[in-house]
N, C-alpha and C positions, 0 to 999 in steps of 0.2 A: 504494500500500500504506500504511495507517493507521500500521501501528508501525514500518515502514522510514522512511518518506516518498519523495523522491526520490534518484536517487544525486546524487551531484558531477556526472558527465557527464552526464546528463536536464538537471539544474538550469543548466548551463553551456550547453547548446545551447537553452534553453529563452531566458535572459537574450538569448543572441547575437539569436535568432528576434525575440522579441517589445520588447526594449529593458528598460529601467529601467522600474521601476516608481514614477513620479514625474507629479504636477501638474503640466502645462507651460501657463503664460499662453497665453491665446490673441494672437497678434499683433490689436492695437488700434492705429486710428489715433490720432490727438492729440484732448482732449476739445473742441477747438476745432471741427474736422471733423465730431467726432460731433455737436454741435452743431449748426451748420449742414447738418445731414445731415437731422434733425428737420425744418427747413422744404422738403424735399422728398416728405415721406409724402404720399397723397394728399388727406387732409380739409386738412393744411395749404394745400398748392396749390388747392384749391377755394376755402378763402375769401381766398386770396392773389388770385386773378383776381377775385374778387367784390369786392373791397377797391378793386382796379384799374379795375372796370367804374365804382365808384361815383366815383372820380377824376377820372375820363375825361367821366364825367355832370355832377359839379360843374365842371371843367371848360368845359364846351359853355354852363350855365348859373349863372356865379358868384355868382346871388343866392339860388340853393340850397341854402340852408348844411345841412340836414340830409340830404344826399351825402357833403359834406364829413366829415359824424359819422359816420354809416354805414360809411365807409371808415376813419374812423379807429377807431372802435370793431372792423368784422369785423380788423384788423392787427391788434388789441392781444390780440384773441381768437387771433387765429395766437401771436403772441411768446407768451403767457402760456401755450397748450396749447404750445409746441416745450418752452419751457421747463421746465415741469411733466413732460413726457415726458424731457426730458435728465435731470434729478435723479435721476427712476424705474431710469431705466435704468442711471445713475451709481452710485448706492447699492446696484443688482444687484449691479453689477464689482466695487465693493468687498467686498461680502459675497464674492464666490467668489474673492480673493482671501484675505480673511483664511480662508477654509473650509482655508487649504493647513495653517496652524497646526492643525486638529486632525487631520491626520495624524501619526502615532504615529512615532517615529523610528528604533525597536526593536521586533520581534517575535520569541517565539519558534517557532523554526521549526523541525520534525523533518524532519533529511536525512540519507540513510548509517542511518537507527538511532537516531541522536543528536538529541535537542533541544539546542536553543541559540538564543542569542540574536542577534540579525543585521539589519543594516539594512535598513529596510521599501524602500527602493529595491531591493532584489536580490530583495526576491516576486515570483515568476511563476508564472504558471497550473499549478496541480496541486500547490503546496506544500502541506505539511501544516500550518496553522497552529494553537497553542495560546491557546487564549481565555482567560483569568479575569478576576474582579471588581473594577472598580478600572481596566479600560485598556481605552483606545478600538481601536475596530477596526482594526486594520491595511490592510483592502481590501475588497473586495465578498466576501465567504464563503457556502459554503452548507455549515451546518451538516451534520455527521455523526456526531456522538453530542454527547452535552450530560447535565445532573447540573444541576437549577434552572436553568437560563439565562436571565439575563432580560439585554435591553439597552433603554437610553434613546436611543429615536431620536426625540426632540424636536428634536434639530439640521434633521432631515430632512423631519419633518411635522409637527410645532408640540405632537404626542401627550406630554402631561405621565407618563401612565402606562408604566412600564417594559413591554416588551412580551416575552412569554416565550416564547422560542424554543429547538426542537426540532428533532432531525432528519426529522421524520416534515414530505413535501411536502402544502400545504395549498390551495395555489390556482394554477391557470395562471397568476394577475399576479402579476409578483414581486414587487409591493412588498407583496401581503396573506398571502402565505405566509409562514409562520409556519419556515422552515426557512435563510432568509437574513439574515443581517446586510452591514450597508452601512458600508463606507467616513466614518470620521470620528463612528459612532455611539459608545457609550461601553456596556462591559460591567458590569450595575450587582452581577449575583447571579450564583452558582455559575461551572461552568467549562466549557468546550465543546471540543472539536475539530472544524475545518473546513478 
């Protein structure tokens, strides 16, 4: 119910059911492991044996020196692609840890009848939350009335333009309908309920 929200008892067996509404790290090994984790993908392991094969060549035939290069060349081409992929994947983790900062620490939230304001940990499925201009989204929402709504999901998809969201459902993908806001986006105009 829109102008109720939920009671006390919905929102309590709601929390117990589903938990906290919180970012939880994914358990990660050590960046050492993930590391050494890169030289096990498959293109690494192909020119790892091909590096080995040319070894094994020069080797058999030590006046071969470009074996020698070959091998040390296809390694350096392993180190420099693991390494290159660790960064990538480094800089990912980073990013979705600082992503916990824009979650919003306060929402308000109509339960019993009442708004108020309440910690974004204690949202669960079916609150009623109040949107306005000026504060990032508390959670994944699907709009249900709005007044100008526009939010900046450039956190999400790089889109500079604030994009104006309603209640009316616009597309089977969620991310193009036009009736959802996402988690950690920022409400830039007017006010919404969702």
């Amino acid at each position: 119910d829109l102008k109720e929200g939920l009671s006390a008892g919905d929102h309590a067996a709601r929390l117990k059911q589903d938990g906290p509404h919180v970012l939880k790290p994914p358990v990660k090994p050590s960046w050492l492991i993930q590391l050494l984790g890169q030289f096990g993908n498959f293109f690494a392991v192909l020119l790892q044996v091909a590096a080995i094969l040319c070894f094994v060549g020069f080797s058999l035939d030590i006046k071969s020196l470009e074996r020698l290069y070959l091998g040390i060349g296809l390694y350096a081409v392993v180190v420099i692609s693991c390494l290159f992929t660790f960064a990538q994947v480094y800089r990912r983790d980073l990013t979705r840890i600082k992503f916990r900062d824009y979650v919003p620490p306060f929402a308000i939230v109509k339960r019993d009848g009442w708004a108020s304001e309440v910690d974004t940990s204690t949202l669960v499925v079916g609150d009623v939350v109040e949107l306005q201009a000026g504060e990032r989204i508390p959670a994944d929402v699907r709009i249900v009335e709005s007044t100008s709504f526009k939010v900046d999901t450039s956190i999400l998809t790089g889109e500079k333009t604030p994009l104006p969201l309603t209640a009316r459902w616009t597309s089977l993908n969620p991310l193009d309908t036009h009736n959802l806001a996402f988690l950690g986006t920022t409400a830039v105009q007017g006010t919404a309920t969702a």
